[in-house]
C-alpha positions in Angstrom: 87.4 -57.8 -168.6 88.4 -61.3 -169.9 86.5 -64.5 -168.6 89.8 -65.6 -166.8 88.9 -62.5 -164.2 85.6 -63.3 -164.5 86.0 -66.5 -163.6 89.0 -65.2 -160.5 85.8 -62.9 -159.2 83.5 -65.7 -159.0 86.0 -68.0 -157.8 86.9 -65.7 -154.7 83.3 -65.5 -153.8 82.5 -68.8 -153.6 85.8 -69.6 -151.9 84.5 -66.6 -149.1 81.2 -68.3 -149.0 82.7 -71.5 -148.3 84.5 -70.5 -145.1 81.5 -68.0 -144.2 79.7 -72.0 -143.8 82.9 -73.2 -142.3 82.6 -70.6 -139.3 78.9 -70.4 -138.9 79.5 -74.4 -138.5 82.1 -74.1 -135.5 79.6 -71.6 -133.9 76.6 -74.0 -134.1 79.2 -76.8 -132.6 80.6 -75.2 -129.9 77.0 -73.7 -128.8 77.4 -75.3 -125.8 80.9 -75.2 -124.8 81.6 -73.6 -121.6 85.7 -74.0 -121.6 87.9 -73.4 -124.0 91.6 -73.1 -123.7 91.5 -69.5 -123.7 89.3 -70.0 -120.4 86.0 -69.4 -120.2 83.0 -70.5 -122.4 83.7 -70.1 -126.8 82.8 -67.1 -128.6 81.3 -66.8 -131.9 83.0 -66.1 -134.6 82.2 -64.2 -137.9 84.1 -64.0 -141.3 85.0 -60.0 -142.3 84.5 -60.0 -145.6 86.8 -57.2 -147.5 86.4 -56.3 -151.8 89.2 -56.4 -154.0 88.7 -53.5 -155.9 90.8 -53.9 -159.4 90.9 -50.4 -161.5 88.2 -48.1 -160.2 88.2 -47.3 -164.2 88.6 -50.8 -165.4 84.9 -50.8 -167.2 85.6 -47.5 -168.8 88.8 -47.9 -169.7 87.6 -51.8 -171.3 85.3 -50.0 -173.3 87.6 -47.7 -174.8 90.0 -50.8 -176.0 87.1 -52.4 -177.4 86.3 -49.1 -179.4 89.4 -48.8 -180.7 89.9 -52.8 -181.2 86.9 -52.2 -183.6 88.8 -49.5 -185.4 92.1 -51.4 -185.6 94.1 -49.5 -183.0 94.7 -51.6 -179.9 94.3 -54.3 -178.8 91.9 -55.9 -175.8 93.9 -58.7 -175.6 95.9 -59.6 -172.2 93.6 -56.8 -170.9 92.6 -58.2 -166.8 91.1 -56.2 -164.2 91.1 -57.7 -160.4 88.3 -57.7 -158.3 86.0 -60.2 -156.0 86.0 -60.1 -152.4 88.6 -61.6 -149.6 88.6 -62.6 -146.3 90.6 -60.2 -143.7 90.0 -61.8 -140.8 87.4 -64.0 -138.3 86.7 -62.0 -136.1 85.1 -62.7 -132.5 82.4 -61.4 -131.8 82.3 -59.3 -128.5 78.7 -59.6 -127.1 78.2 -60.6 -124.0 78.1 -64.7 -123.1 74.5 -65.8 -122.0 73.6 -66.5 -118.4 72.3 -69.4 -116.8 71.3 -70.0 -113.5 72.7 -74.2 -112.6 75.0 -74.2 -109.2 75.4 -77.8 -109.5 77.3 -77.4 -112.7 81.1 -77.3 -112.6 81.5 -74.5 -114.6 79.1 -72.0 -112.5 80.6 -68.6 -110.7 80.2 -68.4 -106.9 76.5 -67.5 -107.3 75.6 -70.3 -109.3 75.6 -69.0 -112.4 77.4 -70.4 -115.9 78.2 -68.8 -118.6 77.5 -69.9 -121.7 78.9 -69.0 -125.6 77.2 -65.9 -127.1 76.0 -67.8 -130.4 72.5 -68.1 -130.8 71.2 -70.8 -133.1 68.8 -68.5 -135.1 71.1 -66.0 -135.5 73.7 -68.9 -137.0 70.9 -71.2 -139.1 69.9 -67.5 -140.9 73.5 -66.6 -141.7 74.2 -69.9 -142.9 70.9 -69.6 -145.6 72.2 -66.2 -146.8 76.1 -67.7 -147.3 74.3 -70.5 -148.6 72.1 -68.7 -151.0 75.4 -66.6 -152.2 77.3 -69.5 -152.5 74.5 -70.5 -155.2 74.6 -67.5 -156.7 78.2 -67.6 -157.3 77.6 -71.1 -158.9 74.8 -69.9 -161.0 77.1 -67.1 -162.6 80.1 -69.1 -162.6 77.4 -71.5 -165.5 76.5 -69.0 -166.9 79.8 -67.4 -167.9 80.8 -71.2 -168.7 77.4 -70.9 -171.1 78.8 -67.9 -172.6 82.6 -68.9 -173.4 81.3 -72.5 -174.8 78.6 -70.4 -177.1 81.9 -68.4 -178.0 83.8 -71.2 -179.1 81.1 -72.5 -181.4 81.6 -69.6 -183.2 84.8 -69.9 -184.1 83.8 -73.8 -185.3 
């Protein structure tokens, strides 16, 4: 696997991160939005994440050109495998919208009662720390392999 993959992996993470925080952000906006144009109070939204699976072999079969690289047979160069992860869709989510009791407001039913979107703020501030913490994580590697290739060039110096 060359760095230029590496790097394509890491990218796509932190790319699916970003929107993860994008959508968990529209939730916590719209937490108290009772119309939307669709009718009806918003629903949450969540990011499906999908991975992009490169050649179920690709390790194997890097490790094979690298042994016979060593040898003098073939070469690893131009070698890329795929992989990372992609978003497929944003997805609503289909719990049922929260409940309260206010006859006075505009948007309540003929008993009184309004609904209101299904995103709850603890739910939304958690999920936000975990896309947040992979978001670092996919920094932290993305140094790292930037630490490695720099270390690689001073070889060659």
């Amino acid at each position: 696997m060359s760095f230029l993959s590496t790097m394509n992996i890491i990218g796509s993470g932190i790319t699916a991160q970003h929107l993860r925080l994008d959508v968990i952000s529209e939730n916590v906006t719209n937490i108290s939005t009772t119309r939307t144009e669709e009718g009806g109070p918003y629903r949450r939204k969540v990011v499906v994440f999908q991975a992009q699976e490169g050649d179920r072999n690709a390790f194997r079969q890097a490790m094979a050109r690298a042994q016979f690289n060593r040898r003098g047979l073939v070469s690893n160069a131009g070698y890329e495998a795929t992989g990372g992860v992609r978003v497929v869709n944003i997805a609503e989510d289909p719990s049922d919208f929260k409940l309260r009791y206010d006859p006075t407001d505009p948007d309540a039913n003929e008993e009184g009662y309004v609904e209101l979107p299904n995103v709850d703020l603890v739910k939304e501030i958690t999920d936000a720390m975990a896309a947040s913490q992979a978001y670092s994580a996919n920094v932290t590697a993305f140094n790292v392999l930037k630490s490695v290739v720099s270390s690689g060039l001073e070889i060659g110096r």
